[in-house]
N, C-alpha and C positions, 0 to 999 in steps of 0.2 A: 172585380170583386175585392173590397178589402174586407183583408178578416184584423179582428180586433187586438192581436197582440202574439211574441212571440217570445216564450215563455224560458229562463234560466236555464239552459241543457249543460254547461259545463258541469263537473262533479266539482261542492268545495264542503268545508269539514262540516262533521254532527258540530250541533253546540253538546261539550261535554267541558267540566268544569275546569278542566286544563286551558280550553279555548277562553273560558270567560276570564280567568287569571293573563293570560295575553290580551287580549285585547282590552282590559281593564286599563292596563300601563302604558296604552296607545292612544285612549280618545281623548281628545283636544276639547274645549269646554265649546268652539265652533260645530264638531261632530255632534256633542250632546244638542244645539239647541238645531242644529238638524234633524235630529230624530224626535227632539219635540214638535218639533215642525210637522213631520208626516203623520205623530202621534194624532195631531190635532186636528189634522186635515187631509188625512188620508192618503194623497197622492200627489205628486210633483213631479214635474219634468226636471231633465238636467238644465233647461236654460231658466226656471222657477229658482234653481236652487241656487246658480248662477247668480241670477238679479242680487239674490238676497242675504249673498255670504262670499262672492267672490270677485276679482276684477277680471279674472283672465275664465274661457272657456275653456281653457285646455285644463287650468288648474281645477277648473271645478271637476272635467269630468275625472282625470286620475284621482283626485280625493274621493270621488263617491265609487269609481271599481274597489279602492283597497278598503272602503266600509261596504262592497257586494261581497269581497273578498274572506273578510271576519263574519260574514252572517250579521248585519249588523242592518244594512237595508236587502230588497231583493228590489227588481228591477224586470219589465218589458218593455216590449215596443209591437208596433202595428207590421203588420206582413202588408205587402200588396204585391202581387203573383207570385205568392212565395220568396220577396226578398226585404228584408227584416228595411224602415224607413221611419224618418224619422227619430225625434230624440226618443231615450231612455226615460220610462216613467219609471218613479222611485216610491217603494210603498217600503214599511218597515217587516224587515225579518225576524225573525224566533227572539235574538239576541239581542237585537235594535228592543224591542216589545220588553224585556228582560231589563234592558235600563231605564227607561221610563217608570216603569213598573218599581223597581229598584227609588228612584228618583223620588215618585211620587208617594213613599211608605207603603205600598200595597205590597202584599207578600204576594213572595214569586211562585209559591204554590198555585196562586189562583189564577196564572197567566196559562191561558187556555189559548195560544197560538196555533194558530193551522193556515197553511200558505194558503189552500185554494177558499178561504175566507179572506185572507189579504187579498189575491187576484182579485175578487167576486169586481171589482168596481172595473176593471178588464173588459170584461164584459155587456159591463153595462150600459145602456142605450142614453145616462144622462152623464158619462164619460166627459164628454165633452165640453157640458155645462160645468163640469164640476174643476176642471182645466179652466174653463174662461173665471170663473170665478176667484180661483186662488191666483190665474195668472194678473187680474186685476190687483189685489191686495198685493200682489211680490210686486207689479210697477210703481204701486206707492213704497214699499219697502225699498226698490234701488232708488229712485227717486232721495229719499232721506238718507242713503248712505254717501250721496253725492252732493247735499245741498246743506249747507250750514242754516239752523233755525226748523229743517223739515223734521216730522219726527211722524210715526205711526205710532201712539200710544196703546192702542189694543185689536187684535183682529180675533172676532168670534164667529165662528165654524156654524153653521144653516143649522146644523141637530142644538151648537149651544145657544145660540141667542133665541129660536125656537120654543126651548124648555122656558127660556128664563120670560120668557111672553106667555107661558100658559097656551101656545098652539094658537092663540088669537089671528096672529099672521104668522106665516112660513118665509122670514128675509134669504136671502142666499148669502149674508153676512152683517156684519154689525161691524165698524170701527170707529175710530174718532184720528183726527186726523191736525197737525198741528204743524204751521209754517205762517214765518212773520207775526209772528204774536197775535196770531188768530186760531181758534179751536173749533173744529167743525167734525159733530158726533153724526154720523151717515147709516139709513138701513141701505143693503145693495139691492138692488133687483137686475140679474144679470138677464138681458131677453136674448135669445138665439134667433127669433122672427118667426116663432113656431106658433106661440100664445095665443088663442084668437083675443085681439081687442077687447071685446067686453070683460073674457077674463082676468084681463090686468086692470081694466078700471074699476072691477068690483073690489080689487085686493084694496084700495084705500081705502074702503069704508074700516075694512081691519085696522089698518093706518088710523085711523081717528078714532075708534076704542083706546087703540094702544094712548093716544095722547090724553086721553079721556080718562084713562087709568094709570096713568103714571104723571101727568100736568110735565112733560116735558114734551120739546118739540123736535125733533131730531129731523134734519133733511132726509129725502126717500129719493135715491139715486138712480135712475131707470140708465142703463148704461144697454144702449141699440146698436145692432149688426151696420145701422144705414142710416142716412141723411132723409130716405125716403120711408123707413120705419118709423124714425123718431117725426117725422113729420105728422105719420099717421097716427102716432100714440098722442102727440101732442092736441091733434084735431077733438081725438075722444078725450079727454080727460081735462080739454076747456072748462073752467070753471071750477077745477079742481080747490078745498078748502084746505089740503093738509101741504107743507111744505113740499114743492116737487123739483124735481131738477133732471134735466136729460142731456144724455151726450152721447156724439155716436161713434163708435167706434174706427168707423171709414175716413174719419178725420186723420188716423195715423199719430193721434199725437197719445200719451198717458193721461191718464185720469188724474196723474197731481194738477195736469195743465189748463189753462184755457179753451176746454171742454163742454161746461156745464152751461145750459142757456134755464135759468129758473123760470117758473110756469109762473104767468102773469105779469114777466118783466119782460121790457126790450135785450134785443141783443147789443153790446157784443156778449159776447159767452165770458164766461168767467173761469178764474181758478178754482180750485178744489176749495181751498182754503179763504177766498175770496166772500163765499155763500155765509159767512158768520156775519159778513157787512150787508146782507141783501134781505129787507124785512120781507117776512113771513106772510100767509092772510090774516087777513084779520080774524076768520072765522073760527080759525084754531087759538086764538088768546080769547076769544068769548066761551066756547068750549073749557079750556082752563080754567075759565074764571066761573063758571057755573059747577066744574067738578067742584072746586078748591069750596064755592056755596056747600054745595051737598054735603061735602066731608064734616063742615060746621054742625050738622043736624043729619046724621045720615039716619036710613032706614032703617026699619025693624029687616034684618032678611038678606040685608043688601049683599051683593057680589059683585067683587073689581076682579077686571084679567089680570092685571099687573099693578103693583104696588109700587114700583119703581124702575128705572132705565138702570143697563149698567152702568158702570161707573166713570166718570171723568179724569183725565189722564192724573190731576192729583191726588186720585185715590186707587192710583193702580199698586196693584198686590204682588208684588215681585215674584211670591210664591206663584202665582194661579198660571195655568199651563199655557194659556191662550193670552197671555198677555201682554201691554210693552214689549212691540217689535220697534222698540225703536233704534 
């Protein structure tokens, strides 16, 4: 029996305004975009935070105690028969929540923190998912801190690029991804092997609204537990018209890598960044080009899900919280 986490028992201080004037004159502009980090996406492991801001694992983990240590993140881990396993998951604390908040002009009045609302995802049974998910995005992000030309221009969090689609579809992220003078804008679909089949081939009919209401074409990244899932996913979704691409994670390799085998091309599989040289269907530029009609003479009544994608790495917003991890 594993139980789901094992929760902060040391005592360390209230946040009282004496603590925030210390630790104020301690955090490093790396600290801050750590806590944006969790701000945005909830939860990270120590070897997440690792990938994506440190070389050494011993440095990451003493830099994240002495930010458990200021109240600045808090931190569990899973039990299995009563002995605490595995890495430390990082969610933000009172004071972590206090500089964002700080950061982002929102007055600190309206910071309505409470731990076991941080924990709540502890507990939760999409845990897991939600770990594969950002551990995907951080192997793009070490990937770029290692490779001259790689760069991750933007990673948005399943609730934001959700809103910014009008709930049309549910991604489990949004990025654009940039190496060798190639740019390639990706929705995620992370599968665990849980899904039944038909319900991830109905999710691209969403898929081709969204391009239908925005006239752009973004890859739709299906990233599978197995050689023998993605086989299976591939069988169902033959014929697919919206940009697809699958890879499996049993490969062992990262997602910046030659991973990606696109739906309706031969193999070999390709790079992440590779899929900006690999045409599309045709059936999604006929789709565009019949929206792009309609917009000419649109209807009396008419309603789009989306008026447009986010943004491309040249219009990234230095300010916006979710953005240019590169």
């Amino acid at each position: 029996m594993v139980e789901m986490r094992e929760l902060t028992t040391k005592a360390r201080p209230r946040v009282t305004d004496e603590l925030v004037m210390r630790v104020a004159g301690h955090l490093t502009e790396r600290d801050r975009r750590i806590l944006r980090l969790l701000a945005d996406h909830r939860v990270l492991t120590t070897d997440h935070i690792r990938d994506v801001f440190f070389d050494h694992l011993n440095t990451a983990q003493h830099r994240l105690t002495l930010l458990h240590q200021m109240r600045l993140v808090d931190r569990f881990r899973r039990l299995d028969g009563g002995y605490a396993t595995g890495p430390y998951h990082y969610v933000l604390d009172q004071l972590g929540a206090m500089v964002i908040a700080a950061e982002r002009d929102r007055d600190l009045d309206t910071v309505r923190w409470r731990r076991d609302k941080a924990f709540a995802i502890s507990d939760s049974q999409r845990l897991a998912h939600h770990l594969g998910v950002n551990g995907f995005f951080c192997a793009l992000l070490r990937h770029a801190r290692h490779t001259s030309g790689a760069r991750l221009w933007h990673w948005w969090s399943e609730r934001r690029i959700t809103d910014w689609l009008l709930k049309v579809v549910h991604p489990d992220g949004w990025g654009r991804w940039e190496e060798a003078g190639r740019s390639v804008g990706f929705f995620l679909e992370y599968d665990r092997g849980t899904e039944p089949l038909d319900r991830l081939v109905a999710k691209l009919e969403g898929y081709a609204d969204v391009e239908v209401g925005t006239g752009q074409l973004e890859w739709i990244l299906f990233w599978l537990p197995s050689q023998r899932r993605e086989a299976n996913v591939r069988a169902a979704m033959a014929g697919a018209t919206v940009p697809l691409a699958t890879a499996a994670g049993s490969l062992g390799r990262p997602p910046a890598e030659a991973v990606w085998w696109p739906m309706g091309h031969p193999r070999p599989r390709r790079r992440l960044a590779e899929l900006a040289d690999v045409p599309k269907p045709p059936e999604a530029f006929i789709r565009r080009a019949r929206r792009q009609a309609e917009r000419l003479q649109p209807e009396q009544g008419e309603v789009t899900h989306a008026t447009t994608t986010p943004p491309a790495g040249d219009d990234a917003d230095p300010a916006d919280p979710e953005e240019d991890w590169g």
